[in-house]
C-alpha positions in Angstrom: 0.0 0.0 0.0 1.1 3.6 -0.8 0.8 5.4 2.5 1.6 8.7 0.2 -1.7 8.2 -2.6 -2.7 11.7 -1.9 0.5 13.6 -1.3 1.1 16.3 -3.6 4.3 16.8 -2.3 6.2 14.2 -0.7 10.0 15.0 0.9 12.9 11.8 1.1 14.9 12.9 4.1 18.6 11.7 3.8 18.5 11.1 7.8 17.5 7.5 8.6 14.8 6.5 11.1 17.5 6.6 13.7 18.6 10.0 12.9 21.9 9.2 11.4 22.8 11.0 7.9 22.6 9.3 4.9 25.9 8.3 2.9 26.4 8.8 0.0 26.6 13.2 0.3 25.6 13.0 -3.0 22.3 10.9 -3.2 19.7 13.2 -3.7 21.7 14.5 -6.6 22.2 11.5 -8.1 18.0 10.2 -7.3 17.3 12.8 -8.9 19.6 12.6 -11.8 18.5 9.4 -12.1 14.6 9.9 -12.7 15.6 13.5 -14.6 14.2 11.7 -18.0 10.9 11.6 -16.3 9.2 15.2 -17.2 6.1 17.0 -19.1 6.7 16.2 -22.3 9.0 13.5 -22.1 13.1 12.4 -21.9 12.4 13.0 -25.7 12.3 16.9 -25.6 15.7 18.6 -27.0 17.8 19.8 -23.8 15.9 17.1 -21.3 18.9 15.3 -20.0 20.6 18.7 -18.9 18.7 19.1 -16.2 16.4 17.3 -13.0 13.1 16.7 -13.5 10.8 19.5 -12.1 8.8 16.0 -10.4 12.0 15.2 -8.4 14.3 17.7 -7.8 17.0 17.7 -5.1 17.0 20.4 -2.4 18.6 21.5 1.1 16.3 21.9 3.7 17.5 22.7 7.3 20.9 21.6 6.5 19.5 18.4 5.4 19.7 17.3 2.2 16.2 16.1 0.0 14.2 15.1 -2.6 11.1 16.8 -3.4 9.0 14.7 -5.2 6.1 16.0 -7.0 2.3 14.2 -7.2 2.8 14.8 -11.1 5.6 11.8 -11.2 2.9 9.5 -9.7 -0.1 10.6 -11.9 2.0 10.2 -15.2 4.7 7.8 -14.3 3.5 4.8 -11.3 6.7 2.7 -11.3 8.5 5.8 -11.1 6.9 7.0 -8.2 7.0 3.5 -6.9 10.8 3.8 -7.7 11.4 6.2 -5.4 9.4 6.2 -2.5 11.4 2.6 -2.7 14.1 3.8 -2.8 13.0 5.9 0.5 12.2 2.9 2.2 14.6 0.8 1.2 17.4 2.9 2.8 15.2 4.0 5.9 15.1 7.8 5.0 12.9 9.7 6.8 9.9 10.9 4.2 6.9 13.1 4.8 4.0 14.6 3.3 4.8 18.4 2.4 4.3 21.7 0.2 7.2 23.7 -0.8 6.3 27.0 -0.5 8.1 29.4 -2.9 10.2 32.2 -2.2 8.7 35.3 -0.7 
């Protein structure tokens, strides 16, 4: 079961359930690289692989580094979404249920 199905926002924490900091320093860079082809329009669209997907981009938050994933990813790519909240659980990151708000 998908305990995120209505998120429109969901956050992957690098800091474990037990609070430690998640290794590699550069994992949410490279998540996100990783599902970059994954976008309006397509991995088909001229320029698409030079930059991160705005359904999973990777942020700083606190110090802490994250990936934002967007409810778009889910509605127009399941096993991507799948793929990464997975990925979340997998490595016991920390994930919750958010809204970036943008810059005042």
């Amino acid at each position: 079961m998908d305990d995120f199905a209505n998120s429109k926002e969901l956050f992957i924490q690098g800091i474990t359930s037990e609070g430690q900091v998640f290794r590699p320093s550069d994992w949410a860079e490279r998540l996100a690289g990783v599902m970059s082809r994954f976008r309006p329009g397509g991995s088909a669209l001229p320029g698409a692989h030079l930059g991160y997907s705005p359904w999973c981009v990777p942020t700083t938050l606190g110090g802490i580094k994250c990936v934002v994933v967007r409810s778009e990813l889910r509605e127009q790519e399941p096993m991507a979404w799948d793929f990464v909240v997975n990925f979340g659980r997998d490595n016991d990151l920390q994930m919750v249920e958010a809204c970036l708000l943008p810059d005042a």
